[in-house]
C-alpha positions in Angstrom: 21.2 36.0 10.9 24.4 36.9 9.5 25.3 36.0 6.2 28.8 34.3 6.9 26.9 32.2 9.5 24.5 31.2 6.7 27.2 30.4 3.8 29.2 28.5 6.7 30.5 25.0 5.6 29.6 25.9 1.9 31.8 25.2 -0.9 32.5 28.7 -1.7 34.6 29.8 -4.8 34.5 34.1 -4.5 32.9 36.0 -2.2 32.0 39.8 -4.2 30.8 42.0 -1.8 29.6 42.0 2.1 29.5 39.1 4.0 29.0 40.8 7.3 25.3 41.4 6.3 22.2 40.8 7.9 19.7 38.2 6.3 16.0 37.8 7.1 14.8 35.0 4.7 15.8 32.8 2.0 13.7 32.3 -1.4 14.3 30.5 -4.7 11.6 31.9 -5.6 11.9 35.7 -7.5 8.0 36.5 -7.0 8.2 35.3 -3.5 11.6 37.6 -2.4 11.1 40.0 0.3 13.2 43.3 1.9 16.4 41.1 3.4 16.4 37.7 1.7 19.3 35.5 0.4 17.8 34.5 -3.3 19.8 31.2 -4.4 19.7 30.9 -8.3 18.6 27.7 -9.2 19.0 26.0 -12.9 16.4 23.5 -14.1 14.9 22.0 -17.2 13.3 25.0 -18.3 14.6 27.6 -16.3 17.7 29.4 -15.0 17.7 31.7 -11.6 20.4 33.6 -12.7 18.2 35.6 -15.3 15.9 36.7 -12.4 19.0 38.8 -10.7 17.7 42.3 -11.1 14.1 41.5 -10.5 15.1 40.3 -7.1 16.9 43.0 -6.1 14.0 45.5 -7.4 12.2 43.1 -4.9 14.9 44.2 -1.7 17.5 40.9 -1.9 20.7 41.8 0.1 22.6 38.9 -1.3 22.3 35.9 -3.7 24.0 32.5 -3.8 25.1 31.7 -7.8 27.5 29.7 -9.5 28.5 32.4 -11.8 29.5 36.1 -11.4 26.6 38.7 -12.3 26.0 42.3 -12.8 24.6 43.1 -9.9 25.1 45.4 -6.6 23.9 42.2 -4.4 26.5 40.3 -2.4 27.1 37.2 -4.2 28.0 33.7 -3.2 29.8 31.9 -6.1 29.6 27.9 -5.8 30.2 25.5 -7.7 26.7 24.1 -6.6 23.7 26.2 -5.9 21.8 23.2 -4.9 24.2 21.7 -2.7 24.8 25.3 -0.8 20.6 25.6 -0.5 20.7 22.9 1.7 23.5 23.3 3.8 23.0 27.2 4.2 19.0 26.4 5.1 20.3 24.1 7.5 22.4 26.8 9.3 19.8 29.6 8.5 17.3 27.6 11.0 19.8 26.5 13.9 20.8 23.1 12.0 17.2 21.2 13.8 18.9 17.7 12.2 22.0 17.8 14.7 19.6 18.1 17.7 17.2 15.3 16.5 17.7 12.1 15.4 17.1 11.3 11.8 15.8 8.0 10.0 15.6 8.0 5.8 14.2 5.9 3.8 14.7 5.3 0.2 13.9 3.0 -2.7 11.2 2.4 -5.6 8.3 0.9 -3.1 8.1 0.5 0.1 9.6 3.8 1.3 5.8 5.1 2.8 4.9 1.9 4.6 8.0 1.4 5.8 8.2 4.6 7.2 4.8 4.7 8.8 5.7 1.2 10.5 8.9 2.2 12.3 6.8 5.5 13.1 4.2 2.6 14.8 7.1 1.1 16.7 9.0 4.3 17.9 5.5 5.8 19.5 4.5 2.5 20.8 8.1 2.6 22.7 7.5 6.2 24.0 9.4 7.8 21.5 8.3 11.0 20.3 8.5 11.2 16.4 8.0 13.4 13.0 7.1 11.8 9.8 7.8 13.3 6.6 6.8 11.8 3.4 4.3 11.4 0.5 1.0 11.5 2.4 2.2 14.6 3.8 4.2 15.4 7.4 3.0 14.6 10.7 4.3 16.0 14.0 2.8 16.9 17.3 -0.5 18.6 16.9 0.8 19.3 13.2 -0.6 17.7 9.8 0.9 19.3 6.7 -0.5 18.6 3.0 1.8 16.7 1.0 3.2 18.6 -1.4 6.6 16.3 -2.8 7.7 13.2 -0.8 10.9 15.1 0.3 10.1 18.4 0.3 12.6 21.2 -0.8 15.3 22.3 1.6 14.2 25.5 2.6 10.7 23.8 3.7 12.5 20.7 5.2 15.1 22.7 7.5 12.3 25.0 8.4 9.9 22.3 9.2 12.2 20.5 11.2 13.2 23.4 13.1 9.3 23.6 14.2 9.6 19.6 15.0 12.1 20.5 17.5 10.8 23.5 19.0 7.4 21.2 19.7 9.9 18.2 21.2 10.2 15.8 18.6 13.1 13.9 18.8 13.5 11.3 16.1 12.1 12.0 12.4 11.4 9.7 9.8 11.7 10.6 6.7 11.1 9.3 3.1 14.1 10.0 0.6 13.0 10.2 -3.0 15.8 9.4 -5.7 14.7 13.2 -7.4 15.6 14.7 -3.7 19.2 12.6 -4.0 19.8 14.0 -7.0 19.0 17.6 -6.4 20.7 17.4 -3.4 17.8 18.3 -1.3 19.0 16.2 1.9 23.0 17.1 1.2 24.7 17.6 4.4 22.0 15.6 6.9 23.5 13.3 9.3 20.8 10.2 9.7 21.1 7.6 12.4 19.9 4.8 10.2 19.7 4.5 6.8 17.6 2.1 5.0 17.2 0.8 1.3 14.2 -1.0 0.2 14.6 -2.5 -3.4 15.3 -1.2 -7.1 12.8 -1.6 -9.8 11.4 0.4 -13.2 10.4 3.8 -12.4 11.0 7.7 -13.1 13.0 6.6 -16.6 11.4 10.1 -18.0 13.9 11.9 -15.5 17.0 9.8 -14.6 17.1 8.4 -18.5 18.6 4.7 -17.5 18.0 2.5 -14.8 21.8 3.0 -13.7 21.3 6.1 -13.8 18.3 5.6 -11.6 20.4 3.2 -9.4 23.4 5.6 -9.1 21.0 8.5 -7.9 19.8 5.8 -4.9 23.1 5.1 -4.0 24.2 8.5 -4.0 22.5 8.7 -0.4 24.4 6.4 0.8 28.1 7.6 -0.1 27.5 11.2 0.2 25.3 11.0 3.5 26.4 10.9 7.3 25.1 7.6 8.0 25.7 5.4 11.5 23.8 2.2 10.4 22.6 1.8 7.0 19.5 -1.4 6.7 19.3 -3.0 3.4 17.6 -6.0 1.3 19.2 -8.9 1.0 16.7 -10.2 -2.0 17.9 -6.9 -4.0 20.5 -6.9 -6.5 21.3 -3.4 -5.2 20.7 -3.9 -2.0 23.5 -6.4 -1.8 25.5 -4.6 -3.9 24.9 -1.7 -1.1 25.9 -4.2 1.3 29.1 -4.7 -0.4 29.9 -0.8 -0.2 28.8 0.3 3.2 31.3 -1.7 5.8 27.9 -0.6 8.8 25.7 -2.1 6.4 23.0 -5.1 7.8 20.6 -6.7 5.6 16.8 -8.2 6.2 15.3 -10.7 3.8 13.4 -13.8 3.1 15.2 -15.5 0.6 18.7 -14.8 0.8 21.1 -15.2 4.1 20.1 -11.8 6.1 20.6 -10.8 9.5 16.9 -10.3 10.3 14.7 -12.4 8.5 11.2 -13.9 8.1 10.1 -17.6 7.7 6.4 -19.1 7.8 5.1 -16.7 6.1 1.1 -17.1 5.7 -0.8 -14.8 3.1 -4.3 -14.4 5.2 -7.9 -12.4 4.2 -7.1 -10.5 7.5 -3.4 -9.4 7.0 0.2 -11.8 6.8 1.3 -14.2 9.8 5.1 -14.9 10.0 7.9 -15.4 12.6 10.1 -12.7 13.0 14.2 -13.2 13.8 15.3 -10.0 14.5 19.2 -10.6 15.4 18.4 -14.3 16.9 15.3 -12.9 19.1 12.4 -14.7 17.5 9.1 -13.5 17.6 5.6 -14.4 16.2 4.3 -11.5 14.1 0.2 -10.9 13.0 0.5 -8.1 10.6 -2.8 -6.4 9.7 -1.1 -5.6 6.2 -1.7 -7.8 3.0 1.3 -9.4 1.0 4.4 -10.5 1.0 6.1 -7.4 0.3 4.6 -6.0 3.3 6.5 -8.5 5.2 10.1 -6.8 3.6 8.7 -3.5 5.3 7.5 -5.0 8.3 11.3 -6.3 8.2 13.3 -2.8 7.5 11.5 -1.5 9.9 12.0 -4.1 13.0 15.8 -3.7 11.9 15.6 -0.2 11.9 14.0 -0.2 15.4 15.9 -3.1 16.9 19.3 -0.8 15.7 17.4 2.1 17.7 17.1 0.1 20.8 14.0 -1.1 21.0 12.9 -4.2 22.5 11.9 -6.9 20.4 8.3 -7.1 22.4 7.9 -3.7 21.6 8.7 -4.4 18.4 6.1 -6.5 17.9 3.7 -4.7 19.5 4.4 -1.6 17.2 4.5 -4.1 13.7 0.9 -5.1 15.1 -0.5 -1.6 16.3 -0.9 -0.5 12.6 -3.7 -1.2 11.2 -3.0 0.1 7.5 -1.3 3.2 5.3 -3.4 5.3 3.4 -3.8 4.4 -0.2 -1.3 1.3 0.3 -3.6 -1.6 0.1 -6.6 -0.3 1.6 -9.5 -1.9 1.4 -12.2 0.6 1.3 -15.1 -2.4 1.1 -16.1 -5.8 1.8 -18.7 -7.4 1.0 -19.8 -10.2 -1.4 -16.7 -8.7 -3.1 -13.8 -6.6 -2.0 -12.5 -3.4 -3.3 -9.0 -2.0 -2.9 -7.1 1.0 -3.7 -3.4 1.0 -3.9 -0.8 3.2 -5.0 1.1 0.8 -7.4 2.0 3.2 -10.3 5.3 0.7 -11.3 5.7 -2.3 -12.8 7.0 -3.9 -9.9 4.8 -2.1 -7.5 1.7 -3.6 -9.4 3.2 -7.2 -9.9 3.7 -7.1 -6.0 0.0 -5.9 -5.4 -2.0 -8.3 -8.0 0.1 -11.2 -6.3 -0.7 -10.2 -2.6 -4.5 -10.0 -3.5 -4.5 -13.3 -5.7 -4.4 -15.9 -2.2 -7.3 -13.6 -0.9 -9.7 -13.8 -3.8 -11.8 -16.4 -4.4 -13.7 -15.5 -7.6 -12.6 -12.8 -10.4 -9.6 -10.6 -9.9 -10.3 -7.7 -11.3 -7.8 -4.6 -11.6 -8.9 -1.0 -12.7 -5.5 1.1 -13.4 -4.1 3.5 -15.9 -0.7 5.9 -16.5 0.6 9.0 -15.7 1.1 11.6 -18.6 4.5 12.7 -19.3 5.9 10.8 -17.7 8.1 7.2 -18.4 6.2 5.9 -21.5 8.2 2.9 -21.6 6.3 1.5 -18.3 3.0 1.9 -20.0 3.0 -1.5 -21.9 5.5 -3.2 -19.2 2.5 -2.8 -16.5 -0.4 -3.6 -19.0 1.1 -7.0 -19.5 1.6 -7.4 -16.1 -2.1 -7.2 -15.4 -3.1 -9.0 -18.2 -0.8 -11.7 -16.8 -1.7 -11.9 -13.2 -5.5 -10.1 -13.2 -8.9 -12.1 -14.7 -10.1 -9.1 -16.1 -8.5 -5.4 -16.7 -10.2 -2.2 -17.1 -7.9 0.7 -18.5 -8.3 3.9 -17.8 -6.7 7.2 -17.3 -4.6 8.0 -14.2 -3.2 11.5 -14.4 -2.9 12.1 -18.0 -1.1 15.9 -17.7 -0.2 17.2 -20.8 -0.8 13.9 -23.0 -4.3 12.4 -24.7 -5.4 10.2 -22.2 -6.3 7.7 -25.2 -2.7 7.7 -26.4 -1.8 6.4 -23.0 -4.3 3.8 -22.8 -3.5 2.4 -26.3 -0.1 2.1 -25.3 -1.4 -0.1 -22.1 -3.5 -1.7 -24.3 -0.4 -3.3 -26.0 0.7 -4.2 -23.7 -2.7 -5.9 -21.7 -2.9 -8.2 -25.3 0.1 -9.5 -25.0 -0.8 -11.8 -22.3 -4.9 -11.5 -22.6 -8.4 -10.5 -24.3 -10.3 -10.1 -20.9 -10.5 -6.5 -21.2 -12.0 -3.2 -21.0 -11.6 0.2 -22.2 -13.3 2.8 -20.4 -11.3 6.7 -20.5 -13.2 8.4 -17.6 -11.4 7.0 -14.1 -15.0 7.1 -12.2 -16.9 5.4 -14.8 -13.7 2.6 -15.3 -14.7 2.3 -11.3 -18.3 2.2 -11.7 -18.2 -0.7 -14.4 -15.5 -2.9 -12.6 -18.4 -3.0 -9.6 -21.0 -3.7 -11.7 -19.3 -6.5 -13.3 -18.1 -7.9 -9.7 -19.8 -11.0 -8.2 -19.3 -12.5 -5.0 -15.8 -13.8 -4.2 -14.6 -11.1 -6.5 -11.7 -8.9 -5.4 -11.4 -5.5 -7.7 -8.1 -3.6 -7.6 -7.9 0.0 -7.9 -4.5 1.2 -8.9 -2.3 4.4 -9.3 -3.6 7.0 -7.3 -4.2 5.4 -3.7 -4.8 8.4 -1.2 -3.7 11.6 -4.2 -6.5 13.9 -3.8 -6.8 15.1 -7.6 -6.2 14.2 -11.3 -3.9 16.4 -13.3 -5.5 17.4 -16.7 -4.3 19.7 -18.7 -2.2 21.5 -15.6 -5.2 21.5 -13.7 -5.5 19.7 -10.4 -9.3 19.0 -10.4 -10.4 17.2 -7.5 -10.5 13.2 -7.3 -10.1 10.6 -5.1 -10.6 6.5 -5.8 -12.3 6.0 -2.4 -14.7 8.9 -2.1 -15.3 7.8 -5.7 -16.0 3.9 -4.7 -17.8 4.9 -1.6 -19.6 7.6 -3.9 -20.6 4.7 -6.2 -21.3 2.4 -3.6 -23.9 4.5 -1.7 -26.0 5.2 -5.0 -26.1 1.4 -5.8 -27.3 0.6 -2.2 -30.3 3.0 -2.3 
């Protein structure tokens, strides 16, 4: 493809050199450049593109996208935003696949994979044919790719959906991370709906400030293409995103909504509650756990109803799924129940110990530890809230990265005494498991949190293989023998 047909719609400040040039590929990557590639300098924490200029050329670049002028033979495209240009000119470099498809996003601290998986459940029950693109990975077609980041990076995303179009998908839903906002990784797309699911503590180690957090979520919604944009009514910055966006409309339990949910019963087998979606009322049987699952259930009716889906198929599609990977799954039940879930926030593990407390009859008993590197400040936040809401906590590591795994714990730990003494400490994550089902009795329910579905533990920058229900199952099969 030519190069002006690339940089087209791309805030660009000087063109030096060639434009009428033929491009093969496109990298942000200098080991990964190739005869005929566009390299886009990219700046980051650690790193600036820029100082890889003449190894990409060595490598056969024709042209590079920068925002400053370098000393090079290469064409150069000077922007103002290198980021911002990567996704538009990724866009154009694969046929622009989001104009011919329609696009749902979905953004917010929790929620965002559930949601997305439901309104995927709705969609195919109503004969649509969809993509899904989020953190347990993308799913299309005959397709499954490993997850790599919830949104992935421009050039993957426009390619991707390129392929999703070519195999005749024609709506994808997609889960928008606030990091992806921020770098502009979804800059230019046009989405048919929109949809917000809350605000709450989480990624402080990056955005700094919870405005700042908050100001990277709303970001989507000013600077995207949006026809309908769904919020939550029972969210500060939901409604304040209903105040902003005139095609805003809102679900909710609490607060007056346009779609809503009353009679809401917590059950062993999932949550019964009667839908109003838009003053078509319907009785509802989700197989999912809590109350927060209802919000989801609700963002994603809305969503579909906006789509033009029957209510009746509506419910059909709430109904059809069965569970999310890693999202409150229960991996056994017996005398007592085991769970994994991905609650790795404050809010996110307030939500899950309430969901699970109507459903247990004896000890609730929650195994769950911190990330390394990552938003200390959480840490004691989340050990308080299990030492509030659980009978009995066992702290452990999570993916510790680059941190002691006991420094993390101690900081829980504080946090854990604040509200309780019914404790445990136990460092390796399979041996935490082992003794919360040793210690469980009938009636019990034992939480497993952090992790849910990841496939490894980061130690040290190595990814060593790990998963919390091989591991229970694992555990399980040697205490049956």
């Amino acid at each position: 493809m030519k190069l002006e047909k690339i940089i087209a719609n791309t805030e660009v400040l000087e063109i030096v050199g060639n434009k009428d040039i033929e491009v093969k590929d496109l990298s942000t990557d200098s080991n990964s450049v190739t005869a005929g590639s566009l390299f886009i300098c990219l700046n980051g924490k650690d790193y600036d593109g820029h100082s890889f200029i003449s190894q990409v050329e060595r490598y056969g670049a024709v042209a590079v996208i920068c925002e400053k002028k370098l000393e090079t033979s290469l064409t150069q495209i000077i922007v103002r935003n290198s980021r911002k240009a990567m996704s538009i000119a990724a866009a154009n470099f694969f046929g622009n696949p989001d104009r011919k498809m329609k696009l749902i996003g979905v953004t917010g601290t929790n929620g965002k994979t559930t949601t997305t998986h439901l309104i995927t459940s709705i969609l195919m029950r109503a004969g649509v044919k969809c993509g899904l693109i989020g953190t347990l990975g993308t799913f299309y077609a005959d397709t499954y790719l490993e997850p790599s980041l919830t949104t992935p990076d421009p050039i993957v995303l426009h390619k991707t959906l390129a392929d999703m179009y070519e195999k005749g998908v024609e709506t994808v839903i997609m889960e928008i991370s606030a990091h992806a906002v921020y770098l502009d990784k979804v800059s230019g797309l046009r989405f048919e709906i929109a949809v917000f699911t809350n605000l709450s503590h989480d990624h402080l180690d990056f955005f700094g400030t919870m405005e700042n957090y908050k100001r990277a979520k709303l970001k989507f919604f000013r600077e995207n293409e949006c026809k309908y944009v769904v919020t939550n009514s029972d969210d500060a910055t939901g409604r304040e995103i209903s105040g902003i966006i005139k095609q805003a409309l809102s679900y909710g339990i609490d607060n007056p909504a346009d779609v809503f949910a009353i009679k809401i019963k917590e059950k062993t087998y999932g949550t019964d509650f009667v839908l109003n979606l838009f003053d078509c009322i319907y009785n509802i049987k989700l197989s999912l756990i809590g109350r927060f699952n209802v919000y989801n259930a609700l963002a994603a009716a809305t969503v579909s109803a906006l789509y033009g889906i029957p209510t009746e198929k509506v419910a059909e599609g709430l109904e059809d799924l069965k569970g999310v990977s890693g999202r409150l799954e229960s991996v056994y039940s017996g005398d007592y129940t085991v769970y994994i879930d991905y609650a790795h926030t404050p809010d996110g593990l307030e939500k899950t110990l309430t969901a699970l407390r109507p459903v247990c009859c004896g000890r609730l008993i929650c195994v769950f530890g911190c990330g390394g590197n990552r938003d200390e400040k959480k840490r004691r936040v989340m050990g308080a809230i299990s030492g509030k809401l659980a009978d009995f906590t066992v702290i452990t590591t999570d993916n510790p990265r680059f941190e002691d795994p006991m420094d993390i714990i101690w900081e829980i730990e504080k946090g854990v005494l604040e509200k309780s003494r019914n404790y445990v400490i136990v460092q390796d994550r399979a041996e935490a498991i082992k003794y919360a089902l040793s210690s469980a009795a009938k009636g019990d329910v034992v939480l497993v949190a952090g992790k849910g579905s990841e496939k490894y533990q980061d130690i040290f920058g190595i990814k060593h293989l790990y998963n919390d229900k091989d591991t229970i199952e694992e555990i399980l099969r040697g205490k049956n023998k």
